[in-house]
N, C-alpha and C positions, 0 to 999 in steps of 0.2 A: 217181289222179284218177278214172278208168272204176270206182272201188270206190266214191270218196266221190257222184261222180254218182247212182252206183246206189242208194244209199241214200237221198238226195234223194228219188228219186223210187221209191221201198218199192219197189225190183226187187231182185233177187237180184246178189250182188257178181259179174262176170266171173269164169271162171274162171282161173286162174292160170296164167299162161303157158309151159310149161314149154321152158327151154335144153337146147340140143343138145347132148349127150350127150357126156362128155371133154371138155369148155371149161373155163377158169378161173370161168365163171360157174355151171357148173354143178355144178363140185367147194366152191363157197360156199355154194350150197343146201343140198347133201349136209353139207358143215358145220354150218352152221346150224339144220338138222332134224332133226339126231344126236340120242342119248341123252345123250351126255359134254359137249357143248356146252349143253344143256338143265339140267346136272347144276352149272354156273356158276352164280354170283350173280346175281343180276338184272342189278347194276350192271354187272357187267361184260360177261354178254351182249348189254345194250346199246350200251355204248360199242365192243364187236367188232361188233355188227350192226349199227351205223353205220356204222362203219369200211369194213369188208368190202362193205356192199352196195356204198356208194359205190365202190370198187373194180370188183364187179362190171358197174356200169352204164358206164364206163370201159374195162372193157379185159375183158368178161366172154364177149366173142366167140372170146378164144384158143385154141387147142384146146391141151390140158395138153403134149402129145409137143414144142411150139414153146417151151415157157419151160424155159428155163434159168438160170443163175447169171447171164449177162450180160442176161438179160432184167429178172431181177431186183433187178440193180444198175442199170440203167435207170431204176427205180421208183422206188428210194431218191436217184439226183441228181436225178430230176426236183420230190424233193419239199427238195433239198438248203440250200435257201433258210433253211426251219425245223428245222434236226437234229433237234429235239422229233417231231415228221411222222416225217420219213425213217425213225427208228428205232421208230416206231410202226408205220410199216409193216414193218418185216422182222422185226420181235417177233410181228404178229398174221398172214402172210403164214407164218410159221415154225410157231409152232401149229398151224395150218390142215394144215399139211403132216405133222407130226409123228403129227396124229391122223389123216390119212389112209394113212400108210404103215403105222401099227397097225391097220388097217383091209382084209380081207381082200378085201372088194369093189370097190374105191376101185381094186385094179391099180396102184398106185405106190411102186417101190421107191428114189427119189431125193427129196432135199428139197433143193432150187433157192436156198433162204436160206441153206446149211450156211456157203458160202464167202463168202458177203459181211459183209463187216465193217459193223459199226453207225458213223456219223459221231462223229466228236467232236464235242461242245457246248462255246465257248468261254465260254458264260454261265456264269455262278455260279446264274443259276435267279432264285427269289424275293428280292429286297431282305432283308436279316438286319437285324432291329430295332437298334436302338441302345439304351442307358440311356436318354439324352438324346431321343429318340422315344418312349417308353415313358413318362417324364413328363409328357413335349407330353401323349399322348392322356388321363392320369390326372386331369390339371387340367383338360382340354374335358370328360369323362366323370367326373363324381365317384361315391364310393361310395351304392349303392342303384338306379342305373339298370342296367336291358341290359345297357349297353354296353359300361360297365364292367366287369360278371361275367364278360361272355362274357372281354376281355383274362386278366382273373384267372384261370379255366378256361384259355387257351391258354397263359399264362403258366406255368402252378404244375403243368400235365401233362403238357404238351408233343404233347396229344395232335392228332390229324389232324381234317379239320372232319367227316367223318364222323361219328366216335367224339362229338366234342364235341357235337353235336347229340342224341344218343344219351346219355350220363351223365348220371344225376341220384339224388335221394335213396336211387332202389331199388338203386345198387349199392353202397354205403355202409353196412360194418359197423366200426363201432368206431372209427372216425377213418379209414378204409380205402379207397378207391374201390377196386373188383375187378371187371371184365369182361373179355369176350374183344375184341378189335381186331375191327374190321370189313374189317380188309387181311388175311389170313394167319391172321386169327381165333388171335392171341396172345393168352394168356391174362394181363394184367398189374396189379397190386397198388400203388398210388398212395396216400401217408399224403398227408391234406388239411391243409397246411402254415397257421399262421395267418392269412397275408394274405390264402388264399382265404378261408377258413372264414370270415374278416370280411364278406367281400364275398358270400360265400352267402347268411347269416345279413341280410345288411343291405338282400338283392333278392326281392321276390316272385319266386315260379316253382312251374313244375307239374311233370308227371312226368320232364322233363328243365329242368337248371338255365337253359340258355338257349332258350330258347321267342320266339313271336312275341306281341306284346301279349297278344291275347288265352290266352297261354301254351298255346298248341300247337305240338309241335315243328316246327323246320326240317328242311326235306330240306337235304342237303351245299349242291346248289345255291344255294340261296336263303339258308341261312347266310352262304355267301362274298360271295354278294351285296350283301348288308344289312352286314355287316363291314365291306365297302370301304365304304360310304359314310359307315359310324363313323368310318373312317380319316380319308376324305378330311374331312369335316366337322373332324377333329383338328387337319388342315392333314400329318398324316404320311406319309410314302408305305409305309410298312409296310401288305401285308395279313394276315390269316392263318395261311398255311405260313409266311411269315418269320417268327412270331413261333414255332413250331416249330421252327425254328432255329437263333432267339434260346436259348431254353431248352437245346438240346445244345449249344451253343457254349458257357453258360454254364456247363453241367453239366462240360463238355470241360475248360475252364481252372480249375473247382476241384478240379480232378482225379478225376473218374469214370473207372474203366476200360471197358473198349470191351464187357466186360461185364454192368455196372451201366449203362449206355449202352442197349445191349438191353432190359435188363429193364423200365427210364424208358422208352423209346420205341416198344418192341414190335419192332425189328429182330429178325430168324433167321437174317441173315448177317452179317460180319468188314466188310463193307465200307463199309455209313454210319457205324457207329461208329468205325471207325477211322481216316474221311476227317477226323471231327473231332478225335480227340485228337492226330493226326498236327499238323493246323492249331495244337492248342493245345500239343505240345511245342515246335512252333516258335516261337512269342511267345512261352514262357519261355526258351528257348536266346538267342531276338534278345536277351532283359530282359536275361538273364545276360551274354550279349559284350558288351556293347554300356559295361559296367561296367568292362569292362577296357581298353576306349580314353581312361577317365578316367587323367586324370594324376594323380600322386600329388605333395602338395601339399611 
């Protein structure tokens, strides 16, 4: 605020206050003004520079020698409420520390998050579309609108609202969609199955297929944004990542392996993909038993 004042009135911004020396708020700075933290995404320097400051202004007074693993685990029940939170702090609280121990100036040879355990989540996360949802919105949204495309693109790639925002004609050779992820920067190869291509062909758009009126891209935000309220207008409670979801669950039960999983979604580890085919060998095994408690006539 002494910054935005200052500009008001055409003075020069304060200077920046500098924290005492060995604190939690001052080993965030040193973070934060790195080369390696600089060397992040945009995106994601700023959802850690949120994160962290807020931290900072919170608890930035500690001096590093006082925090420990019980200090730490402190952090994560107090934010225990949202396990989504809590393990977002010991994910971004862990980096921090991993890059200061590689860090010869920093003097820190322990990382305080090694032994605390991330919470359990008993949520399933996003809503997973249904058939029976997926029509609702087809029939509110006919072919040729938005609205429509955008479901079609979430549907037929499965891809994340990042990426979605991001695909359009220029990465399209030969029936092909081919770009890198904007997560992990996967490089992955998508044939454009008819029912897109229908709905491509049947919606105006610009350098990316799903755009704002005046077909200028969405940022991710304002994608998900405008998405839920196609939703809600649908009457569905599906947003967006459920319909990513949607798509490996359905990939899962026509039998994709956990490596064709990958490939479709942009995963680099065994573990999303195999959450879902695990899910979908089990609704075949339930199909299969379940035939044998039929009586024989």
């Amino acid at each position: 605020m002494e910054a935005y004042t200052a500009a008001l009135n055409g003075a020069d911004a304060p200077p920046k206050k500098k924290r005492e020396e060995n604190t939690l708020g001052w080993l965030i700075d040193q973070y934060l003004s790195s080369p390696e933290f600089s060397s992040l995404k945009e995106s994601t320097q700023a959802v850690k520079t949120s994160f962290l400051t807020n931290i900072a202004k919170e608890s930035g007074h500690h001096p590093l020698e006082a925090i420990d693993a019980s200090t730490i685990q402190g952090g994560r029940d107090k934010r225990a409420s949202t396990p989504g939170a809590a393990n977002n702090f010991l994910k971004h609280m862990s980096a921090m520390y991993k890059w200061a121990i590689s860090n010869n100036s920093i003097h820190i040879t322990k990382n305080p998050t090694r032994d605390v355990p991330r919470l359990k989540n008993k949520s399933d996360g996003h809503h997973t579309w249904t058939p029976e949802e997926i029509e609702q919105y087809r029939n509110r949204w006919p072919l040729g609108t938005r609205e429509r495309l955008a479901l079609e693109v979430l549907a037929f790639t499965g891809l994340r609202r990042g990426d979605v925002c991001r695909v359009g004609p220029a990465h399209v050779k030969d029936g092909v969609i081919s770009f890198s992820t904007e997560k992990g920067e996967v490089e992955i190869h998508l044939p454009i199955l008819p029912p897109l291509q229908e709905a491509i062909d049947a919606t105006p758009h610009g350098v990316s297929y799903i755009g704002k009126e005046d077909k200028t891209p969405y940022t991710k935000e304002s994608f998900g944004n405008w998405f839920r309220e196609c939703c809600v207008a649908a009457g569905v409670p599906g947003r967006a990542h459920g319909m990513r979801k949607a798509a490996a669950t359905l990939a899962a039960e026509n039998g994709a392996t956990d490596s064709q999983l990958k490939a479709i979604f942009g995963w680099t580890t065994d573990d999303m993909p195999s959450l879902y085919t695990r899910k979908a060998n089990r609704k075949k095994m339930a199909e299969e038993a379940m035939k044998t408690l039929q009586r024989n006539p």
